[in-house]
Chimera marker file (.cmm) of the C-alpha trace (Angstrom):
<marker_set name="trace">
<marker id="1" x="315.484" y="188.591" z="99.687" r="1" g="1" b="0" radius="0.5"/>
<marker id="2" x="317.563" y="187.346" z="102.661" r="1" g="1" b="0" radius="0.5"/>
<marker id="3" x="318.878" y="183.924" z="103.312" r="1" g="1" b="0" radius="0.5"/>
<marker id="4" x="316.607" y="183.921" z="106.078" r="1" g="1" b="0" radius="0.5"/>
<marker id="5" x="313.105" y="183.817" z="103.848" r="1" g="1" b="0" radius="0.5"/>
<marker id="6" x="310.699" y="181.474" z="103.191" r="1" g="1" b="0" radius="0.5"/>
<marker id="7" x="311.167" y="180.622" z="99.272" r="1" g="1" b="0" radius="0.5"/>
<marker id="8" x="309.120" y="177.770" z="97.418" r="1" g="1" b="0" radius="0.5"/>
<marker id="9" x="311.240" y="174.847" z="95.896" r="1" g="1" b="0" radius="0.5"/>
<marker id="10" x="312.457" y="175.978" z="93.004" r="1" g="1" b="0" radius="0.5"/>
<marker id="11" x="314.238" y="178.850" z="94.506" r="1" g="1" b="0" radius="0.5"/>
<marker id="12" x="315.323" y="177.189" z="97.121" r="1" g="1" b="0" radius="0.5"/>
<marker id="13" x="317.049" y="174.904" z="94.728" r="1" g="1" b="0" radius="0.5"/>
<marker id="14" x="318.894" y="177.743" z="92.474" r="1" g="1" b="0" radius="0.5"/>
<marker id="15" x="320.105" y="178.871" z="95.357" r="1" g="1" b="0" radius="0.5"/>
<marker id="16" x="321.898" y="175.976" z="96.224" r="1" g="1" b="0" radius="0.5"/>
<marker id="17" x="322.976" y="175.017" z="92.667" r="1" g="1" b="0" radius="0.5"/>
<marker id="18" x="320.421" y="172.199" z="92.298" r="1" g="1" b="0" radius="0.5"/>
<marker id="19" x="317.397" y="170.903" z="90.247" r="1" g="1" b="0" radius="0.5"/>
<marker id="20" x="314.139" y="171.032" z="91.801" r="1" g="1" b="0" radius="0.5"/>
<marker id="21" x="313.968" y="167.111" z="91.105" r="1" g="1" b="0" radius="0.5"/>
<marker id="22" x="317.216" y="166.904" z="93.301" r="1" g="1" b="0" radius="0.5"/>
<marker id="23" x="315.983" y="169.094" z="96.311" r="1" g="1" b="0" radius="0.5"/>
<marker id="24" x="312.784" y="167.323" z="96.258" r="1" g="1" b="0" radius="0.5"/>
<marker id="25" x="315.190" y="163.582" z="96.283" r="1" g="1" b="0" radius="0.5"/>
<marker id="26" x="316.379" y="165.061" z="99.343" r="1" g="1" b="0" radius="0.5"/>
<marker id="27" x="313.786" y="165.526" z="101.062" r="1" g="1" b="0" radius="0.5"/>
<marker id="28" x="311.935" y="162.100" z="100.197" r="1" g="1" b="0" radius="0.5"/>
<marker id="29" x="315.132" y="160.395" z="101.639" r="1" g="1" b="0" radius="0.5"/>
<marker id="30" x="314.930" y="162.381" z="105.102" r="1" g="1" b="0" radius="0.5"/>
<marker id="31" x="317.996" y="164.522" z="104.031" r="1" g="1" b="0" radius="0.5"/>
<marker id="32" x="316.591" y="167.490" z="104.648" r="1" g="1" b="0" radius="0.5"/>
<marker id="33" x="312.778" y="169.030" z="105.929" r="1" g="1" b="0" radius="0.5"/>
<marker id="34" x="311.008" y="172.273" z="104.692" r="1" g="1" b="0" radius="0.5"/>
<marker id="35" x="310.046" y="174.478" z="107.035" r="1" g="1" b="0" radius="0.5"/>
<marker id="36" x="306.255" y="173.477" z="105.652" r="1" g="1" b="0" radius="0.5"/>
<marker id="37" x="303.739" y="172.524" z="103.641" r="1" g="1" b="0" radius="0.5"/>
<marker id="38" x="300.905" y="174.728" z="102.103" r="1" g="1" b="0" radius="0.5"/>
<marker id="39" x="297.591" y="173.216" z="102.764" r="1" g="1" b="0" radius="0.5"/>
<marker id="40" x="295.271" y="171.190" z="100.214" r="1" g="1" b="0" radius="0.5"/>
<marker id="41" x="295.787" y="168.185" z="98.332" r="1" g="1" b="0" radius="0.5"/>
<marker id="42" x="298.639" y="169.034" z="96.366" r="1" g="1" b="0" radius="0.5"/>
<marker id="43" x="300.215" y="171.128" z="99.107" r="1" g="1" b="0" radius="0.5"/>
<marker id="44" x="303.873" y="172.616" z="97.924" r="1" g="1" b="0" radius="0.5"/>
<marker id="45" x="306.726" y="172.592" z="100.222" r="1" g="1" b="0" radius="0.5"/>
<marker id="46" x="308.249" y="176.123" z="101.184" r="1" g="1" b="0" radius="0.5"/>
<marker id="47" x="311.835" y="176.228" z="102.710" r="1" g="1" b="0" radius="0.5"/>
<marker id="48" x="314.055" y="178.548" z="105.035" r="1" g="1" b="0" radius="0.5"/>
<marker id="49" x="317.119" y="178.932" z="103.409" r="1" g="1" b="0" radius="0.5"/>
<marker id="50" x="318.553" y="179.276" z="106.915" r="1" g="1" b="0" radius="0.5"/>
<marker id="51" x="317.919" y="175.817" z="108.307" r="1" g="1" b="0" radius="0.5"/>
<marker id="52" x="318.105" y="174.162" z="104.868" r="1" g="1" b="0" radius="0.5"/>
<marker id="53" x="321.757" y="175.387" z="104.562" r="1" g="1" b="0" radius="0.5"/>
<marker id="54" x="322.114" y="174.072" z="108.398" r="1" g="1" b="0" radius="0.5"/>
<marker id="55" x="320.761" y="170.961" z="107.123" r="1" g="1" b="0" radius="0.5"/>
<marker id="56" x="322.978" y="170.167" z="104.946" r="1" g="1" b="0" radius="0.5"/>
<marker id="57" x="325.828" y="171.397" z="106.504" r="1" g="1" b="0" radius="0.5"/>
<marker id="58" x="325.191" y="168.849" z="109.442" r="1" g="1" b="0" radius="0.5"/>
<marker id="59" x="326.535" y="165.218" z="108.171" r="1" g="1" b="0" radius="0.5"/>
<marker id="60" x="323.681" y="162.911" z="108.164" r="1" g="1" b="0" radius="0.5"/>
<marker id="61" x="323.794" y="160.082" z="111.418" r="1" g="1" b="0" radius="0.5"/>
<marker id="62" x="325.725" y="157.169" z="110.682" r="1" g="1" b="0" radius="0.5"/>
<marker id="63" x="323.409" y="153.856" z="110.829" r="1" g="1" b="0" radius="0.5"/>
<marker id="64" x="324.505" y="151.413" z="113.249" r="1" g="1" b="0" radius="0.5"/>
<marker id="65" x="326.991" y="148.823" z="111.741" r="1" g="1" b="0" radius="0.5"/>
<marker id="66" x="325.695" y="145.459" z="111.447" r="1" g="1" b="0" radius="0.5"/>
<marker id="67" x="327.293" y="142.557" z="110.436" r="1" g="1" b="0" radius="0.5"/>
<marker id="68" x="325.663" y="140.432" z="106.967" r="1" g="1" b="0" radius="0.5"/>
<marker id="69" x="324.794" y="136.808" z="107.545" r="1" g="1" b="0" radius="0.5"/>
<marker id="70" x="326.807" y="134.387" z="106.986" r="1" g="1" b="0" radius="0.5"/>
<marker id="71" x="329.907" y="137.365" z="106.683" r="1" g="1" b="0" radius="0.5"/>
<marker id="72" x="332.505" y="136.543" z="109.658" r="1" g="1" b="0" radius="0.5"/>
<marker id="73" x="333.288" y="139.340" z="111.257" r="1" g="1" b="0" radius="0.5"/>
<link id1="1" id2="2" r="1" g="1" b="0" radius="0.2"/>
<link id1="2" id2="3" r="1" g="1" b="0" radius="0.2"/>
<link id1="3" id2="4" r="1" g="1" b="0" radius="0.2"/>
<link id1="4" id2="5" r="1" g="1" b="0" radius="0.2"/>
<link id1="5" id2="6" r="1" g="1" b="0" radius="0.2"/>
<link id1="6" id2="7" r="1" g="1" b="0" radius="0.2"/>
<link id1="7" id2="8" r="1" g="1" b="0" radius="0.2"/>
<link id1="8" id2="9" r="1" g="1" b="0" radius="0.2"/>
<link id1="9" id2="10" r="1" g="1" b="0" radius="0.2"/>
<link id1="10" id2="11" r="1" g="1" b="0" radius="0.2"/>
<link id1="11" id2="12" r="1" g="1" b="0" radius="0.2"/>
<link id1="12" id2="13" r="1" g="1" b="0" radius="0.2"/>
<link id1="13" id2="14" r="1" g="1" b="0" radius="0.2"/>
<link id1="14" id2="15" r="1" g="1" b="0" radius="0.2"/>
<link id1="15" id2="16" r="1" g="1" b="0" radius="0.2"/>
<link id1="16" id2="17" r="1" g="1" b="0" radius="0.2"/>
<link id1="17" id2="18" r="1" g="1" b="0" radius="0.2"/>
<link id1="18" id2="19" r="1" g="1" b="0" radius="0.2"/>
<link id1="19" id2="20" r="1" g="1" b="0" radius="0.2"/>
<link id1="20" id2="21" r="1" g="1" b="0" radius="0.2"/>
<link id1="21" id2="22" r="1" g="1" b="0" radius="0.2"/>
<link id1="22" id2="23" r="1" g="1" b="0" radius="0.2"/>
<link id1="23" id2="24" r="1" g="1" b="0" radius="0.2"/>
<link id1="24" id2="25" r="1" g="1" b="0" radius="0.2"/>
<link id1="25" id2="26" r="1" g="1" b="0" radius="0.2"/>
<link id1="26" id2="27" r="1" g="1" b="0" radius="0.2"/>
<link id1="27" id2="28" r="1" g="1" b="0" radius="0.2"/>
<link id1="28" id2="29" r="1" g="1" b="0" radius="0.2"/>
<link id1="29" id2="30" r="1" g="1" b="0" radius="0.2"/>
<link id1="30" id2="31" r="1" g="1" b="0" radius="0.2"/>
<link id1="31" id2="32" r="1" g="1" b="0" radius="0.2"/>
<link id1="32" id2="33" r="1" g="1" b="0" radius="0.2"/>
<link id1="33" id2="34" r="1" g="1" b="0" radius="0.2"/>
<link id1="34" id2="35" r="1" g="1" b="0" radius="0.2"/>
<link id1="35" id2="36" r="1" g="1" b="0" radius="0.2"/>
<link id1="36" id2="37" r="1" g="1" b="0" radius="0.2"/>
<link id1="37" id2="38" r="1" g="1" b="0" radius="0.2"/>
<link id1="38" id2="39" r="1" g="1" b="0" radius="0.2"/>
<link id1="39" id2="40" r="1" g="1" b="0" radius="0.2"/>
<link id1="40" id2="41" r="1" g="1" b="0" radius="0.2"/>
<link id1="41" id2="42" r="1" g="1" b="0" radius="0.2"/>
<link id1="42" id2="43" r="1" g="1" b="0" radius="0.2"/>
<link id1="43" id2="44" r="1" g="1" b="0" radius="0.2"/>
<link id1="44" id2="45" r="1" g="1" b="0" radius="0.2"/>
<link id1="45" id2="46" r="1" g="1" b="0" radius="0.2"/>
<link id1="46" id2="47" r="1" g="1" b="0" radius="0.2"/>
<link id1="47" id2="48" r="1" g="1" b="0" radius="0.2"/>
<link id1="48" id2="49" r="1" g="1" b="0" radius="0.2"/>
<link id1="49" id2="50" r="1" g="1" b="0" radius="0.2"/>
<link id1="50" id2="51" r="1" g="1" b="0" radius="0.2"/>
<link id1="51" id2="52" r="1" g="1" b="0" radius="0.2"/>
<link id1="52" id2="53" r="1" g="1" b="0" radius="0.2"/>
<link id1="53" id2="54" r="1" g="1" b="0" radius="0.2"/>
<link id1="54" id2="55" r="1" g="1" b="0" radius="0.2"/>
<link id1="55" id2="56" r="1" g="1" b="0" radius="0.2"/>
<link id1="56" id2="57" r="1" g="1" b="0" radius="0.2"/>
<link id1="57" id2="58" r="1" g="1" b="0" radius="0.2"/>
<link id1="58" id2="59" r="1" g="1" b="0" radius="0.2"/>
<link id1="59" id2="60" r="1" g="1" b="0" radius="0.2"/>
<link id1="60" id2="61" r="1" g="1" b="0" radius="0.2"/>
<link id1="61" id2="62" r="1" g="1" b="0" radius="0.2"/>
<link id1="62" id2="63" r="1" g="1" b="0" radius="0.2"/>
<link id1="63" id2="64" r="1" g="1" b="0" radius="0.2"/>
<link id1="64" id2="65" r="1" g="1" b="0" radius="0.2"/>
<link id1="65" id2="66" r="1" g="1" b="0" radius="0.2"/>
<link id1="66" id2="67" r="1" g="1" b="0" radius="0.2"/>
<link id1="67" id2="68" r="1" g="1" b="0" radius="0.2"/>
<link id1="68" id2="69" r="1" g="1" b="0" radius="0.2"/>
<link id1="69" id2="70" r="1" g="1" b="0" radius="0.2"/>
<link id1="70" id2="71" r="1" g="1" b="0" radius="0.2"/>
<link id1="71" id2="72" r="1" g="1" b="0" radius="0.2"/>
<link id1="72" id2="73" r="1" g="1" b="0" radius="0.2"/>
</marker_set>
């Protein structure tokens, strides 16, 4: 298996040194995108181990600072 194949979840996950639940945290908070999702209703995510890697490799966008009301700034 090469980093460039499609693996399901869990493997993707070894390979990086995380839990499953961790991986799947990551993704729910926009961190990081599979390469897709099997079809039905409880489709299962598969991931490139190529672009995941490049995911997390690239730092995430800053948000925009904003100042808190009633904070001086």
């Amino acid at each position: 298996m090469t980093d460039s194949d499609i693996v399901r979840t869990g493997v993707a996950a070894a390979k990086l040194g995380v839990t499953r639940k961790t991986l799947l945290t990551w993704q729910r908070e926009g961190l990081v995108r599979p390469e897709f999702k099997t079809p039905g209703p409880r489709g299962q995510f598969r991931w490139s181990m190529k672009k995941l890697r490049a995911q997390l490799s690239t730092p995430p966008r800053e948000e925009k600072n904003h100042v808190d009301e009633g904070r001086p700034e």
